[in-house]
The first five atom37 places (N, CA, C, CB, O) and aatype in JSON, in Angstrom:
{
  "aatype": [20, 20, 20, 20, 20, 20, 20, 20, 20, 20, 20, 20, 20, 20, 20, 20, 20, 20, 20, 20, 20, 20, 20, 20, 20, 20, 20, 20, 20, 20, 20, 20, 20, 20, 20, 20, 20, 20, 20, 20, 20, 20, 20, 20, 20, 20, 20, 20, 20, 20, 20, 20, 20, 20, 20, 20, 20, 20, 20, 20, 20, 20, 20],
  "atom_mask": [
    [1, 1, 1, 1, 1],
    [1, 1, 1, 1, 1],
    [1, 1, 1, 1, 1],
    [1, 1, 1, 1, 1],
    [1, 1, 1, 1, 1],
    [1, 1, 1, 1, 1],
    [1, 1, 1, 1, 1],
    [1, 1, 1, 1, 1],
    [1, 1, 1, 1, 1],
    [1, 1, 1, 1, 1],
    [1, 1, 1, 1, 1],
    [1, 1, 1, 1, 1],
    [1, 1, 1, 1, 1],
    [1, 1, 1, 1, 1],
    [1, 1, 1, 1, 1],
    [1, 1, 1, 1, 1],
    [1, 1, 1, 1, 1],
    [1, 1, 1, 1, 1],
    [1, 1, 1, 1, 1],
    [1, 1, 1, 1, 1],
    [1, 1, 1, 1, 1],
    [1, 1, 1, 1, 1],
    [1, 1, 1, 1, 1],
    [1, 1, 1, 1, 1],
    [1, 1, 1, 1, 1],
    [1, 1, 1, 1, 1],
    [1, 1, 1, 1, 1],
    [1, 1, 1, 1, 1],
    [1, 1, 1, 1, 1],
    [1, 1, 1, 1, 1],
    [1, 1, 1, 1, 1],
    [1, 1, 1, 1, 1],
    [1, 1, 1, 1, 1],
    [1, 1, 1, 1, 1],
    [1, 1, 1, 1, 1],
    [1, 1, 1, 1, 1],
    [1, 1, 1, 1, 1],
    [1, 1, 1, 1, 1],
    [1, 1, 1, 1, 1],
    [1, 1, 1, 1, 1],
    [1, 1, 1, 1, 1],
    [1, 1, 1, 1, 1],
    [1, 1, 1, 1, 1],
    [1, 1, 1, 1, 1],
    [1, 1, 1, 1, 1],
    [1, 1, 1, 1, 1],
    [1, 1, 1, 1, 1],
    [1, 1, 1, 1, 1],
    [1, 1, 1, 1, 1],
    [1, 1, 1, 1, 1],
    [1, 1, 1, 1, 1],
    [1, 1, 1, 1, 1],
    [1, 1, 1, 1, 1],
    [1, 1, 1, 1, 1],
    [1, 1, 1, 1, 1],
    [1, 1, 1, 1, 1],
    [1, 1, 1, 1, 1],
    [1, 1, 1, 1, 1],
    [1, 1, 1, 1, 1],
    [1, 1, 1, 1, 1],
    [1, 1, 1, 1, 1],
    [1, 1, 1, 1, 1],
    [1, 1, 1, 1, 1]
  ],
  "atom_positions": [
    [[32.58, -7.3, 19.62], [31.21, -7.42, 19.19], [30.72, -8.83, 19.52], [31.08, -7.11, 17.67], [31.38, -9.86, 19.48]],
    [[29.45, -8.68, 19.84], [28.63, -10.22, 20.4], [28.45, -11.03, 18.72], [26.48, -9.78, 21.41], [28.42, -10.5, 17.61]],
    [[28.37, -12.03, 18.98], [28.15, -12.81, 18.03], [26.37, -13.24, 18.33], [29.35, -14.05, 18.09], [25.84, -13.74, 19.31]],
    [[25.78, -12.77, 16.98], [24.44, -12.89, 17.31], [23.71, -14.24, 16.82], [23.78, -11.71, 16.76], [22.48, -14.32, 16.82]],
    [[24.63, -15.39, 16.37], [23.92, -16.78, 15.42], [25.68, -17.89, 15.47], [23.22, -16.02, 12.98], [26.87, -17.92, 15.78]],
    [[24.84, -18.42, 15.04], [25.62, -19.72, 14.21], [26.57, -18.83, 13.46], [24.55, -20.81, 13.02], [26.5, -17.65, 13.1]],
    [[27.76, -20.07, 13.29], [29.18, -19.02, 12.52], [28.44, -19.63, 11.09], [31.53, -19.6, 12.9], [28.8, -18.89, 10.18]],
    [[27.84, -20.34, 10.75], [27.6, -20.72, 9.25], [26.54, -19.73, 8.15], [26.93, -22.25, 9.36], [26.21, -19.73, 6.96]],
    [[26.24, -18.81, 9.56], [25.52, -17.81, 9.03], [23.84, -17.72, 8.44], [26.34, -17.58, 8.1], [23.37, -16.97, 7.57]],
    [[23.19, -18.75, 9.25], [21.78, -18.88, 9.47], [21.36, -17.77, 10.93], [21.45, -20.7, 9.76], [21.94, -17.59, 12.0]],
    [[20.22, -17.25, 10.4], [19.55, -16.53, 11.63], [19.49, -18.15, 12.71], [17.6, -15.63, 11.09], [19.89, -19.3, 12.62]],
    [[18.81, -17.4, 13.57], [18.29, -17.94, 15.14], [17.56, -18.87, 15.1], [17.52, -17.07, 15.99], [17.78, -20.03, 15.47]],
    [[16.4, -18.31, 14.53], [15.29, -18.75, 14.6], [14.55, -18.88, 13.43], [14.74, -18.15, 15.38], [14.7, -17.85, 12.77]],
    [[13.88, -19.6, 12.92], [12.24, -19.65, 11.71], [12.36, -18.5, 11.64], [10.43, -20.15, 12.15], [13.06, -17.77, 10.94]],
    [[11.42, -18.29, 12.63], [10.69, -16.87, 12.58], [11.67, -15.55, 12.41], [9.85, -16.68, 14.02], [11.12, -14.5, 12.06]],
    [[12.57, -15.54, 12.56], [13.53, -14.53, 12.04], [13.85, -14.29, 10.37], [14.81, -14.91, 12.71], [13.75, -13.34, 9.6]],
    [[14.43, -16.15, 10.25], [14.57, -16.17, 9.23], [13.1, -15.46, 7.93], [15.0, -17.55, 9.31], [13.19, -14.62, 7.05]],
    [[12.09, -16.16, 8.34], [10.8, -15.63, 7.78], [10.9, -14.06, 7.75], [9.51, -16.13, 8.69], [10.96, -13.49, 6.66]],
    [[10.9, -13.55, 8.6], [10.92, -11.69, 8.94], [11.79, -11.56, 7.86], [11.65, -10.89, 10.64], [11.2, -11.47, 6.79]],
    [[13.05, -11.52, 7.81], [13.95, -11.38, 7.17], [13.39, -11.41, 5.43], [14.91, -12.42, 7.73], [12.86, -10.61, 4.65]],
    [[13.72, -12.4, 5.4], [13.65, -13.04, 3.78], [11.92, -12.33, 3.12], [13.64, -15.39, 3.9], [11.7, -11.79, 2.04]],
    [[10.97, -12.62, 4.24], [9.42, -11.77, 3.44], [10.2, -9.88, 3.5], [7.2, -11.99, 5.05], [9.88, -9.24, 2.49]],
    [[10.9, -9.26, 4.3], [11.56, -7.93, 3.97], [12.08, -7.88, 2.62], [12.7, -7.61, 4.9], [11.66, -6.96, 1.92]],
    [[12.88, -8.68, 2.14], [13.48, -9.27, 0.81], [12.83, -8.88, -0.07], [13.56, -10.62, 0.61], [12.88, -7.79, -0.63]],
    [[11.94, -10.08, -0.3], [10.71, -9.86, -1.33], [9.77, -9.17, -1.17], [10.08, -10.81, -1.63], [9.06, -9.33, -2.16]],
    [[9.26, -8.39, -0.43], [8.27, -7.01, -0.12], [8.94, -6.35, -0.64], [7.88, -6.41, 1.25], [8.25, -5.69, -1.42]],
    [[10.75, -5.86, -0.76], [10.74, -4.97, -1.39], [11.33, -5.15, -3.1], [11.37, -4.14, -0.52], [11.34, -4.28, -3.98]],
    [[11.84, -6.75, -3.17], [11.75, -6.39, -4.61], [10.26, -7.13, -5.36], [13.28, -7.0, -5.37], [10.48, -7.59, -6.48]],
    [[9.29, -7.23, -5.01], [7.75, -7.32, -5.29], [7.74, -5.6, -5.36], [6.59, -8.24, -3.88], [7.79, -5.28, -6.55]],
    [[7.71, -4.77, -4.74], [7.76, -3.58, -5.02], [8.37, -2.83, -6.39], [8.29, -3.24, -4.04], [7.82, -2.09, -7.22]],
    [[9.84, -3.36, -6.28], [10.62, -2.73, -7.61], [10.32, -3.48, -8.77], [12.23, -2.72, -7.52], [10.69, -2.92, -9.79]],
    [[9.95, -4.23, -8.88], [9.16, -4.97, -10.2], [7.77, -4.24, -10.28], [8.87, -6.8, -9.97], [7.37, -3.79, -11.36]],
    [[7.09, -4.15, -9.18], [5.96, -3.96, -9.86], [5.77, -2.41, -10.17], [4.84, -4.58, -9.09], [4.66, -2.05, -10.57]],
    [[6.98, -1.26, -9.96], [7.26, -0.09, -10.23], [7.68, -0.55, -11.46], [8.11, 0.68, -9.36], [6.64, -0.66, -12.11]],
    [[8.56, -0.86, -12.1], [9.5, -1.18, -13.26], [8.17, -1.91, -14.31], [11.04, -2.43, -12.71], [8.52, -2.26, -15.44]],
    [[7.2, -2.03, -14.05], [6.8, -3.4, -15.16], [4.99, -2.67, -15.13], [7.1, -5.75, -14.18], [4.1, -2.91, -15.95]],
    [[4.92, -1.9, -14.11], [3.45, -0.82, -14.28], [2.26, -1.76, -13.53], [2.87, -0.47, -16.32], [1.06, -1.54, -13.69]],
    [[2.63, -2.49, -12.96], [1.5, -3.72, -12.62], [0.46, -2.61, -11.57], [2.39, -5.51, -11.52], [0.86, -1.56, -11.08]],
    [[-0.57, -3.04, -11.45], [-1.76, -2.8, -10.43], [-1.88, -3.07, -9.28], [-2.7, -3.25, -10.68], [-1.36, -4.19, -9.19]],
    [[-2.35, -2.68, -8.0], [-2.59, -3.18, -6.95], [-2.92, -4.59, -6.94], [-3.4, -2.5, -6.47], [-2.12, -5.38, -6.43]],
    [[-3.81, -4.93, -7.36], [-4.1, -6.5, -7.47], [-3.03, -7.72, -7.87], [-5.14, -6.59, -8.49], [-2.83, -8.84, -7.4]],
    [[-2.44, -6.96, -8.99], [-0.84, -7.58, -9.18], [-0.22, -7.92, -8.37], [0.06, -6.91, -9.63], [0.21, -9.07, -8.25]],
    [[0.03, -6.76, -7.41], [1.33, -6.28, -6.67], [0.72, -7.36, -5.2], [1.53, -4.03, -6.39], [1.58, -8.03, -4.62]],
    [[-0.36, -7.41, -4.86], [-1.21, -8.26, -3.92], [-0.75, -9.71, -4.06], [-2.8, -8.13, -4.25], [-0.04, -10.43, -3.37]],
    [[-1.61, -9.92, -5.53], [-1.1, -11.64, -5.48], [0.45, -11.58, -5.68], [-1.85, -12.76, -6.9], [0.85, -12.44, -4.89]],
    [[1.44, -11.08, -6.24], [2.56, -11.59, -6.18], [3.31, -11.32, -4.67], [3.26, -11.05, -7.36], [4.0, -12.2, -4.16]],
    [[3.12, -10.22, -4.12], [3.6, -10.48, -2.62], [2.93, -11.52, -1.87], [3.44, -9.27, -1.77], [3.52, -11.78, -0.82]],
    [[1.99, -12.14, -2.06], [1.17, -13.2, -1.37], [2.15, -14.62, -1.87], [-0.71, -13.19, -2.0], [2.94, -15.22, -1.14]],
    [[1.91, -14.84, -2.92], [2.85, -15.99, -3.99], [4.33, -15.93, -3.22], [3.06, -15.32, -6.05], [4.61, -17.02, -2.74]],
    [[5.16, -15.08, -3.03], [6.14, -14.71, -2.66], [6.3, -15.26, -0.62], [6.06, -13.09, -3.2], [6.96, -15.94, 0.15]],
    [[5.45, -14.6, -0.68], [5.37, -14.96, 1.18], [5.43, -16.53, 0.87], [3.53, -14.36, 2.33], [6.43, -17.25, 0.93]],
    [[4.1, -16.91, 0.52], [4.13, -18.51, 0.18], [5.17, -19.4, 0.09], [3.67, -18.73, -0.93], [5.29, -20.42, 0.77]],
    [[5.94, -18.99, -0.77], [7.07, -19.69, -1.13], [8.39, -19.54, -0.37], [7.27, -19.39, -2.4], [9.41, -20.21, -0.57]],
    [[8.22, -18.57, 0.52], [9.36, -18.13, 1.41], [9.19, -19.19, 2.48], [9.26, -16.51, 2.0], [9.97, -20.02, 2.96]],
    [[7.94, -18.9, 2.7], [7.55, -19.85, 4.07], [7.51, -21.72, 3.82], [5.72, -19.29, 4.58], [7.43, -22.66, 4.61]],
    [[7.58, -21.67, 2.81], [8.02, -23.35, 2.4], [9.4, -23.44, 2.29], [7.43, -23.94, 0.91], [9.82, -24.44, 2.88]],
    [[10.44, -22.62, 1.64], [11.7, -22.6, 2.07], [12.07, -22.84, 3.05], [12.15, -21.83, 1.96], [12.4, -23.95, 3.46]],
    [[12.1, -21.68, 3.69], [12.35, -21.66, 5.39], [11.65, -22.77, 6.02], [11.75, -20.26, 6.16], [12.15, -22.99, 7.12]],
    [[10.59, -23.63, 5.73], [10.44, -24.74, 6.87], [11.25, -25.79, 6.44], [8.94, -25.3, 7.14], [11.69, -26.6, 7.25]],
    [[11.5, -25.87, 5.22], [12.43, -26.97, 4.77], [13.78, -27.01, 4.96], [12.37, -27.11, 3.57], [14.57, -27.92, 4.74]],
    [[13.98, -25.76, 5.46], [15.75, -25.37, 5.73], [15.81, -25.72, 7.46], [16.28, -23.17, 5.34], [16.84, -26.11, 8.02]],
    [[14.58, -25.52, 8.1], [14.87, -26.09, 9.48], [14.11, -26.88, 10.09], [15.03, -25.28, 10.33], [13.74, -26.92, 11.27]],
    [[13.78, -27.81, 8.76], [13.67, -29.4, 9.52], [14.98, -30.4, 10.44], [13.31, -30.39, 8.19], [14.69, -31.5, 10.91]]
  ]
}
């Protein structure tokens, strides 16, 4: 099998990493907001909040 990254086990790229990790939280922003009854508007700003904060992670992890 090809080795697809770094052996330390970071994606490639940002932008992978980003894809990745917003998949993450899209789907547990989903199972919370099933579990807890929230509204569209809920479920909106907290996947938004969520992206946000992913994308400040991830630039700080590959400075």
């Amino acid at each position: 099998m090809q080795r697809m990254g770094p052996t330390d086990g970071k994606p490639q790229s940002h932008e992978k990493a980003k894809e990745i990790l917003a998949g993450f939280a899209g789907a547990f922003v989903d199972r919370i907001v099933e579990t807890k009854g929230l509204d569209y508007v809920d479920k909106e700003k907290a996947k938004h909040a969520a992206k946000k904060q992913l994308e400040e992670g991830v630039a700080q992890e590959y400075q």
